[in-house]
One Martini backbone bead per residue (centre of mass of N, CA, C, O) as a GRO file, in nm:
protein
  340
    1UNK     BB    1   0.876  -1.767  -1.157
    2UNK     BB    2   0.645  -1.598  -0.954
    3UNK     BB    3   0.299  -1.576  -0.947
    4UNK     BB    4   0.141  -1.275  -0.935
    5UNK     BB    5   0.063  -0.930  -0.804
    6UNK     BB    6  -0.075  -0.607  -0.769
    7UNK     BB    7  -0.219  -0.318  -0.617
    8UNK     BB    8  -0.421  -0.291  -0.891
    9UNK     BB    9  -0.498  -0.617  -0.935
   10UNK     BB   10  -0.621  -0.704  -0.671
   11UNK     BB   11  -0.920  -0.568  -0.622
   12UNK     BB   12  -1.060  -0.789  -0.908
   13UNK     BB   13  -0.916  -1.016  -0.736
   14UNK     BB   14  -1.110  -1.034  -0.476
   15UNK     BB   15  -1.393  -0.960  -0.607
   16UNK     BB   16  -1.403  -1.281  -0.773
   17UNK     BB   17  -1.342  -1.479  -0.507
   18UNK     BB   18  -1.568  -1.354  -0.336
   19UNK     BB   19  -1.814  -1.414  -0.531
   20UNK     BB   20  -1.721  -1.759  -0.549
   21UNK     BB   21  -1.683  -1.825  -0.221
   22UNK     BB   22  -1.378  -1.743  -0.135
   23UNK     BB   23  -1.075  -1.728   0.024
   24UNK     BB   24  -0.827  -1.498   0.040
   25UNK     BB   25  -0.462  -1.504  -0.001
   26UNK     BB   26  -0.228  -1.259   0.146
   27UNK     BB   27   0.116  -1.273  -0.011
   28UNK     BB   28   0.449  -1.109   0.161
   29UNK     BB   29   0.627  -0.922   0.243
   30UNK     BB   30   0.708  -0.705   0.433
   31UNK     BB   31   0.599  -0.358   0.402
   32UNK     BB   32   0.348  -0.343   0.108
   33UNK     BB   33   0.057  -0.334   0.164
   34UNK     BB   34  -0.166  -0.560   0.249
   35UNK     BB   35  -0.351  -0.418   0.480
   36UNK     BB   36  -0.409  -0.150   0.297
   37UNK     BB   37  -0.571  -0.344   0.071
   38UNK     BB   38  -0.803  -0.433   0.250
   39UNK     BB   39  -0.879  -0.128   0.339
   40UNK     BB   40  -0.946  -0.062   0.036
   41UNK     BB   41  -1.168  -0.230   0.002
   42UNK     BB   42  -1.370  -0.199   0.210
   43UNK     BB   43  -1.419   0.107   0.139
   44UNK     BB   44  -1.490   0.049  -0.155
   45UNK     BB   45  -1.721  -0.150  -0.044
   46UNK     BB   46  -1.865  -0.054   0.214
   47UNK     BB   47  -1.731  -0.221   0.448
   48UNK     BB   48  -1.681  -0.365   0.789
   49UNK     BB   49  -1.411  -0.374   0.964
   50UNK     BB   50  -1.261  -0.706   1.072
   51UNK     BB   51  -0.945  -0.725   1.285
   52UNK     BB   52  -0.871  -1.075   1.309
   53UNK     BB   53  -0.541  -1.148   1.428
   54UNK     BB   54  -0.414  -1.486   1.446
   55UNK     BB   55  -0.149  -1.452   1.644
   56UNK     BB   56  -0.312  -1.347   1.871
   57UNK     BB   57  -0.463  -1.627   1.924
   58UNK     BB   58  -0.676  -1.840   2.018
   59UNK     BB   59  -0.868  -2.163   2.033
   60UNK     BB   60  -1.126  -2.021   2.164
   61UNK     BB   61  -1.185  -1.752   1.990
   62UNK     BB   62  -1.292  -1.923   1.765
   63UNK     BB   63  -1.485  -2.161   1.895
   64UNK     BB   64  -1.485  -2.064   2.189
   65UNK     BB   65  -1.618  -2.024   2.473
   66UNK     BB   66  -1.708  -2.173   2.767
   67UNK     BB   67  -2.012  -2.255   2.919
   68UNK     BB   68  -2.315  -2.249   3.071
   69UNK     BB   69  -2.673  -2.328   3.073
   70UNK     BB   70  -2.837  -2.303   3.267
   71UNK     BB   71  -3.099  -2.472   3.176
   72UNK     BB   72  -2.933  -2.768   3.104
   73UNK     BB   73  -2.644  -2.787   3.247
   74UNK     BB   74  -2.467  -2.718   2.960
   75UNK     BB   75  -2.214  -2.684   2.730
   76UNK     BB   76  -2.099  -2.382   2.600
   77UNK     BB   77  -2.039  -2.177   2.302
   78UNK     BB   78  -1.927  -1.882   2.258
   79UNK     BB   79  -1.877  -1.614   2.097
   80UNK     BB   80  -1.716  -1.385   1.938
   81UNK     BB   81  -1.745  -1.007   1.911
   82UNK     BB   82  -1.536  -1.002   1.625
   83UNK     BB   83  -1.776  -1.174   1.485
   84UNK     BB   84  -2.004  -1.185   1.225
   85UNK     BB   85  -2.330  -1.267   1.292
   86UNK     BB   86  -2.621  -1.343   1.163
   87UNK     BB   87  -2.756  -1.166   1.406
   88UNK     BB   88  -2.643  -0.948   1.295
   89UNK     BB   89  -2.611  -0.624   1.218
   90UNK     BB   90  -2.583  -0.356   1.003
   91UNK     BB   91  -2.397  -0.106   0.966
   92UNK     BB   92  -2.468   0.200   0.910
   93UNK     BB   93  -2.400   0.267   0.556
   94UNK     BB   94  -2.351  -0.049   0.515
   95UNK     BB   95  -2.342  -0.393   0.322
   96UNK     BB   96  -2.108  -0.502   0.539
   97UNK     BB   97  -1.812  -0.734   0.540
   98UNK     BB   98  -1.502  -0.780   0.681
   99UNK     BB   99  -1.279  -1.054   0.763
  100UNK     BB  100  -0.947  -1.011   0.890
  101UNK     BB  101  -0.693  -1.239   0.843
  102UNK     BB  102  -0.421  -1.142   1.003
  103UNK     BB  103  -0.158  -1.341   1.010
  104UNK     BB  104  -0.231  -1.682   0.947
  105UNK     BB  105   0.113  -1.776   0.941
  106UNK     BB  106   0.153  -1.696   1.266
  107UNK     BB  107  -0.010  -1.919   1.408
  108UNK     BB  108  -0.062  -2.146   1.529
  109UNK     BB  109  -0.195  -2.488   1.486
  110UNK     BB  110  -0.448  -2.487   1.653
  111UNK     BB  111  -0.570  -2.231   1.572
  112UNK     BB  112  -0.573  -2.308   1.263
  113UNK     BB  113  -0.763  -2.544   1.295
  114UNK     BB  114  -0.978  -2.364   1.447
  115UNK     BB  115  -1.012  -2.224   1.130
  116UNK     BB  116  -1.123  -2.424   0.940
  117UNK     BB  117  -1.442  -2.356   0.972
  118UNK     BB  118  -1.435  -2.036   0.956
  119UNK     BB  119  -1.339  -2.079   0.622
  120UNK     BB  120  -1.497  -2.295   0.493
  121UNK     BB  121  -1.827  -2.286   0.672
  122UNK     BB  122  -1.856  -2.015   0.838
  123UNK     BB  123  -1.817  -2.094   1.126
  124UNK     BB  124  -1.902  -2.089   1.527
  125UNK     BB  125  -1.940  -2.350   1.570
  126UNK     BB  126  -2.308  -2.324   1.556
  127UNK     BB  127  -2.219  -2.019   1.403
  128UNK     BB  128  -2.296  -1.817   1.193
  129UNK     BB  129  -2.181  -1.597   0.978
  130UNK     BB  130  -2.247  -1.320   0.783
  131UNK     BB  131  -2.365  -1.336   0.456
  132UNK     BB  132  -2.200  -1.059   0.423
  133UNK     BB  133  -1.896  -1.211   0.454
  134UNK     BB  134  -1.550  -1.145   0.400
  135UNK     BB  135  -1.283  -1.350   0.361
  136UNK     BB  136  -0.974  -1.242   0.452
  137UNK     BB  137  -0.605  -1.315   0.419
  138UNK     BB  138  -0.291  -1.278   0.557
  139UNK     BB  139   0.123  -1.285   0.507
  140UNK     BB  140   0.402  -1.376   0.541
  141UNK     BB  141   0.710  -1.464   0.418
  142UNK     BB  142   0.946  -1.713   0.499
  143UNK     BB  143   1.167  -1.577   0.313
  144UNK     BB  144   1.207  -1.316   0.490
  145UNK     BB  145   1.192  -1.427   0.817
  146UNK     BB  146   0.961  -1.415   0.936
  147UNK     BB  147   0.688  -1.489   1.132
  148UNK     BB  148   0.645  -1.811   1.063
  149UNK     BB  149   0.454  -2.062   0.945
  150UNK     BB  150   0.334  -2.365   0.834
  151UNK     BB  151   0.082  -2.463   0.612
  152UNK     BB  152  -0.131  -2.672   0.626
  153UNK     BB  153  -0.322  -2.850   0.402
  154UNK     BB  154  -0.576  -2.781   0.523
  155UNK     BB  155  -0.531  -2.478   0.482
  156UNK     BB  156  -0.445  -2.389   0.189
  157UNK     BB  157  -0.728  -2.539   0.065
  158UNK     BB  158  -0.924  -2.302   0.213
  159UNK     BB  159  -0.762  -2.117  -0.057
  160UNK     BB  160  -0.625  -1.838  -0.215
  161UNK     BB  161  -0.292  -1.813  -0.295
  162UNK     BB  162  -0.110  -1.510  -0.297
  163UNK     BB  163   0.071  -1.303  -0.446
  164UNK     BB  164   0.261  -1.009  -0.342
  165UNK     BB  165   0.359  -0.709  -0.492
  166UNK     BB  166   0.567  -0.438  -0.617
  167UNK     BB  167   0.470  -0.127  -0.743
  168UNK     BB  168   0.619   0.182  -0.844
  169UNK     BB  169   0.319   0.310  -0.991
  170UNK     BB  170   0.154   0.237  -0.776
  171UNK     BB  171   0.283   0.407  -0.558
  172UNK     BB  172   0.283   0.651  -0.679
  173UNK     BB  173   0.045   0.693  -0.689
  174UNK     BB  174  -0.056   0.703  -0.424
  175UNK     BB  175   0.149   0.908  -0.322
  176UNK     BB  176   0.043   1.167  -0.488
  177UNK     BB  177  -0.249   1.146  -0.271
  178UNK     BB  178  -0.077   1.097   0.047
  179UNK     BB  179   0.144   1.306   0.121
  180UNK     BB  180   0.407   1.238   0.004
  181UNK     BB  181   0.700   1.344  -0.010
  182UNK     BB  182   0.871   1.480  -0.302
  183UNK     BB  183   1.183   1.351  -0.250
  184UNK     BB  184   1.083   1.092  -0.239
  185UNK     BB  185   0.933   1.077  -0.518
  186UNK     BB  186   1.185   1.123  -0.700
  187UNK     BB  187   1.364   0.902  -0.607
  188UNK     BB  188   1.199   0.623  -0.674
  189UNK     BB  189   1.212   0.704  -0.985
  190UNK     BB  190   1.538   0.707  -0.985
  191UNK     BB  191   1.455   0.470  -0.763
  192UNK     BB  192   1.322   0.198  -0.757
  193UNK     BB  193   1.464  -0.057  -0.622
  194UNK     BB  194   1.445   0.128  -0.329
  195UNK     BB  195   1.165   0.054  -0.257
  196UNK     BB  196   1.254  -0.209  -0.202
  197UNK     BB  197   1.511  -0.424  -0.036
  198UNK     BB  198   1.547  -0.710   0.056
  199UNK     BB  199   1.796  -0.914   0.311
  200UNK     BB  200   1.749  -1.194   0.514
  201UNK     BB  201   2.115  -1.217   0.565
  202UNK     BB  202   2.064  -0.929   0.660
  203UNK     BB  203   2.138  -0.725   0.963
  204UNK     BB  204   1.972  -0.484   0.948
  205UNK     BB  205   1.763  -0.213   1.098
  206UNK     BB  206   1.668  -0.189   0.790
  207UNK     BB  207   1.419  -0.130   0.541
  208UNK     BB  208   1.281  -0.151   0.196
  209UNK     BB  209   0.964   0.018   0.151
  210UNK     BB  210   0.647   0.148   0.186
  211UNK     BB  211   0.637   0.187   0.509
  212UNK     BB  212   0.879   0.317   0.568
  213UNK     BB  213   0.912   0.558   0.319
  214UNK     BB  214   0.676   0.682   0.487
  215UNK     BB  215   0.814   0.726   0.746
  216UNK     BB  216   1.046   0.912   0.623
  217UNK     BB  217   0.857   1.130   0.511
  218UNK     BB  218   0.740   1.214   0.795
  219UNK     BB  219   0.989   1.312   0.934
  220UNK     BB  220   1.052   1.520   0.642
  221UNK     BB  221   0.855   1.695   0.590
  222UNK     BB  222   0.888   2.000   0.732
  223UNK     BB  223   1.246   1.987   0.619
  224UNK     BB  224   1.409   2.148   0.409
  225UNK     BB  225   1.679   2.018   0.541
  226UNK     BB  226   1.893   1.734   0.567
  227UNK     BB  227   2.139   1.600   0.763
  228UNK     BB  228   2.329   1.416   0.974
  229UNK     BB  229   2.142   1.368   1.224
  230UNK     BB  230   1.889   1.271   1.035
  231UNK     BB  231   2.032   1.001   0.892
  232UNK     BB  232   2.017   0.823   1.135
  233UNK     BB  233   1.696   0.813   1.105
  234UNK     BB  234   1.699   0.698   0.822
  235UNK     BB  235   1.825   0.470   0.858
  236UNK     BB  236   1.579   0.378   1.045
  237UNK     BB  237   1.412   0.318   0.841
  238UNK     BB  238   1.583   0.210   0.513
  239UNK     BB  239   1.857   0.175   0.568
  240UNK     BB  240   2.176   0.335   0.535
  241UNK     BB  241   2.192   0.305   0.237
  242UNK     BB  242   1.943   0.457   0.112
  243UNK     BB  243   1.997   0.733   0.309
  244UNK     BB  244   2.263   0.814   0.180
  245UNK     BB  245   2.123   0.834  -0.148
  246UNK     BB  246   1.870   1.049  -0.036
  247UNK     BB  247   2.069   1.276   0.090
  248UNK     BB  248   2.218   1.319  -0.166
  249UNK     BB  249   1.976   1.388  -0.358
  250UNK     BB  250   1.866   1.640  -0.179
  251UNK     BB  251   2.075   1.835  -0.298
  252UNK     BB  252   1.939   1.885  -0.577
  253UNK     BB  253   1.716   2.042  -0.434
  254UNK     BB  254   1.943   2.287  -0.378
  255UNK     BB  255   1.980   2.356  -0.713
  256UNK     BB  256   1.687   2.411  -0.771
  257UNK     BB  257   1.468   2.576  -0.850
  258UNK     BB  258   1.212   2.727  -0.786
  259UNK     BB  259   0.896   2.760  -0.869
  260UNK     BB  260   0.876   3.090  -0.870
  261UNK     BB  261   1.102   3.087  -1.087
  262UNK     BB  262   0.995   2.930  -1.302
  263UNK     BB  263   0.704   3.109  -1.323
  264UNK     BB  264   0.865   3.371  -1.381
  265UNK     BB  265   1.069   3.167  -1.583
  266UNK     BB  266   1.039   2.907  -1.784
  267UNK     BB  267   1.270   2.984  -2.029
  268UNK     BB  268   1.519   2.996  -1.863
  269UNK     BB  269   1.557   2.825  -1.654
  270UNK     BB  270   1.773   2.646  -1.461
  271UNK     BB  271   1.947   2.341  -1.524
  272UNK     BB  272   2.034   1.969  -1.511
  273UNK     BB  273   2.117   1.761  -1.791
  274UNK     BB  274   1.983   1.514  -1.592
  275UNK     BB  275   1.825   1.276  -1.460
  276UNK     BB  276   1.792   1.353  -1.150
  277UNK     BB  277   1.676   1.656  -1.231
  278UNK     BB  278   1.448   1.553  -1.370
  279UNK     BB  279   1.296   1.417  -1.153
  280UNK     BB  280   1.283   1.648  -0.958
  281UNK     BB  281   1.094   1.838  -1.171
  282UNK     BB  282   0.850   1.674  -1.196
  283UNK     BB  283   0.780   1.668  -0.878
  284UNK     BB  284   0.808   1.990  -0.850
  285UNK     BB  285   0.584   2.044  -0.998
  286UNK     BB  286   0.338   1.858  -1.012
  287UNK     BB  287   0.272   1.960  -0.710
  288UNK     BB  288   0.209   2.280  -0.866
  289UNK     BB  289   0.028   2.321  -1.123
  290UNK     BB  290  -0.180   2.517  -1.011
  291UNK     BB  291  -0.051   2.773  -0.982
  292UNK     BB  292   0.071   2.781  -1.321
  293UNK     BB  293  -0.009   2.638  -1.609
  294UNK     BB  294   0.117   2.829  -1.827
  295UNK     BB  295   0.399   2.811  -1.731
  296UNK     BB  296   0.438   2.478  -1.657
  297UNK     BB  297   0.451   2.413  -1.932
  298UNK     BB  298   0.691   2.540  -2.041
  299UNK     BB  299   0.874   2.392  -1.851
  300UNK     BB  300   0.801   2.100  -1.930
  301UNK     BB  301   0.878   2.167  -2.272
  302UNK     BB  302   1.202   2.126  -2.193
  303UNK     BB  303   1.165   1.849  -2.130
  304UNK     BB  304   1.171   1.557  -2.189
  305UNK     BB  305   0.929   1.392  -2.291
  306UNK     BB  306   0.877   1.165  -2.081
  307UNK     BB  307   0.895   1.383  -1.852
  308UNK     BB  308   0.627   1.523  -1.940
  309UNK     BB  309   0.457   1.276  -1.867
  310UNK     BB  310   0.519   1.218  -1.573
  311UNK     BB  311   0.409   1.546  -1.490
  312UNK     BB  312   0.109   1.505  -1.629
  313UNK     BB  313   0.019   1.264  -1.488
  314UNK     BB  314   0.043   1.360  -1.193
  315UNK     BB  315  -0.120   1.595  -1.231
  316UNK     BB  316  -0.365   1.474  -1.273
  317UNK     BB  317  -0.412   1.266  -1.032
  318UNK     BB  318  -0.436   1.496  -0.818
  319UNK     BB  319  -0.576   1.636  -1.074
  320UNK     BB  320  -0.863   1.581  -1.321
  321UNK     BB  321  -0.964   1.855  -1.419
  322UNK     BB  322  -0.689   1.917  -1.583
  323UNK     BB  323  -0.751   1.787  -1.863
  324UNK     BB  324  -0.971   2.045  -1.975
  325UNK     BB  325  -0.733   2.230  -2.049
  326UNK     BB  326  -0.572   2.397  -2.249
  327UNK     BB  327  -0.283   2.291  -2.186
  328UNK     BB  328  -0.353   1.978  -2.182
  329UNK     BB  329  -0.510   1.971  -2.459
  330UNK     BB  330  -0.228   2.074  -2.604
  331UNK     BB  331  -0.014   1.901  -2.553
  332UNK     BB  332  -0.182   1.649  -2.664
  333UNK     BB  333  -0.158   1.749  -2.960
  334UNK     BB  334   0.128   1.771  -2.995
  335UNK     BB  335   0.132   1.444  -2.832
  336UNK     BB  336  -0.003   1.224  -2.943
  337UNK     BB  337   0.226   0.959  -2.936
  338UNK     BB  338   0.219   0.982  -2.626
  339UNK     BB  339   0.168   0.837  -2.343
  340UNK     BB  340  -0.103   0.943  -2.099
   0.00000   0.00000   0.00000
């Protein structure tokens, strides 16, 4: 078993290599948000990004351009204009850099050299970073067929070198307050498994991830319902198999009632007691519950205790400040028992 990090992990644990003045590399599969978690490590810790891509880049780019120095009549090396060097000043209302080497091991072997001295010693020729700049790199799994090479031992011993995993908690609480389609996150609750599913033996014409599933959402967000021409673009989203069991399970949703009818009759409001039915009741609540917390309370307390915990958690992520409510804090009252 290979030891890893989710993305709830990752940024305490990033915070604590860059602290002991290390480079952390992260690694995993195409499509699970490696490079949006180093862009909100940068946003929550105030820091400017510098996204300078290795895959595609020269090893001039990293150790300088050769230019002529008009006074001595010698060969110096430029620095690039997207390295934070000593000299720079910080953007306002900023505290620092984040300096994102993404795609590291998809670099040439020459490039990947030539950044051996801005990894180890920070420095670009004979330019040092900007002493407040934070070194993350980041990079694709070769098992998983991605475009990589390998990092030779130069490189490897100059990082921190982490895997990322996917983990269904941490997407669905991301999804939650990120505009993705309630249709997709209760489909995810409903099957886990196909947040991620990728097998690089298979030739399909895409997979799933929590990219694709964003593409997926982006595609179906205005569409009361998808069709069979729908699915033919679901399936280029998150490949075949998935979408059309995503397709399947949509059909649910229109067996649900309204929000609006939920609300209206609480306690008959009719619905089918089997488990892909509770998942979508949940997220169909949960999106709606300021709408009318007396009601929606009722309707959560036909469903099972866990799918309840799951509806409540749900509405609490997206609004905090529901959690001093009268029916929230007696719901807790009642439930004591159960982890909230």
């Amino acid at each position: 078993m290979t030891l890893s990090l989710t993305p709830s992990q990752l940024p305490g644990e990033l915070t604590e290599i860059i602290k002991a003045g290390l480079v952390p590399n992260i690694l995993g599969s195409p499509g699970i948000s490696k490079s949006d978690c180093v862009y909100q490590f940068a946003e929550t810790n105030n820091l400017y990004m510098h996204d300078f891509s290795l895959s595609n880049r020269e090893p001039v780019d990293i150790a300088g351009y050769p230019m002529l120095n008009q006074k001595t009549g010698r060969m110096m090396l430029a620095p690039p204009e997207e390295l934070p060097l000593s000299t720079d000043s910080i953007p306002p209302s900023k505290s620092g850099f984040v300096l994102f080497l993404d795609e590291a091991n998809a670099c040439s072997r020459a490039t990947a050299s030539a950044a051996y001295k801005l990894i180890l010693d920070r420095k670009v020729g004979r330019h040092s970073l900007h002493p407040k700049t934070a070194i993350i790199a980041a990079g694709n799994l070769k098992t998983d067929k991605a475009i990589v090479n390998d990092l030779g031992t130069a490189m490897k011993s100059r990082m921190i070198n982490i895997i990322l995993t996917v983990s269904q908690p941490d997407w669905l609480k991301w999804a939650n307050t990120n505009g993705i389609d309630h249709r997709v996150m209760a489909f995810i609750k409903f099957r886990p498994g196909l947040l991620h599913r990728f097998d690089p033996n298979k030739d399909d014409h895409n997979f799933c991830c929590p990219r694709t599933w964003h593409f997926l959402s982006k595609y179906i967000t205005n569409k009361k319902s998808v069709t069979g021409s729908n699915l033919v673009v679901m399936a280029g989203c998150v490949g075949e198999g998935a979408a059309t069991e995503f397709k399947a399970f949509c059909r649910i949703y229109k067996q649900l009632p309204t929000i609006e009818r939920i609300i209206a009759d609480p306690t008959n409001f009719t619905f089918k007691e089997q488990p892909d039915h509770y998942y979508a009741l949940t997220t169909l609540i949960s999106q709606n519950f300021e709408l009318n917390q007396a009601a929606l309370i009722q309707a959560v307390e036909r469903l099972p205790v866990e799918f309840q915990v799951i509806t409540l958690r749900e509405a609490v992520a997206r609004n905090p400040d529901i959690i001093d409510t009268y029916e929230i804090e007696n719901w807790i009252t009642n439930n004591s028992e159960s982890l909230f």
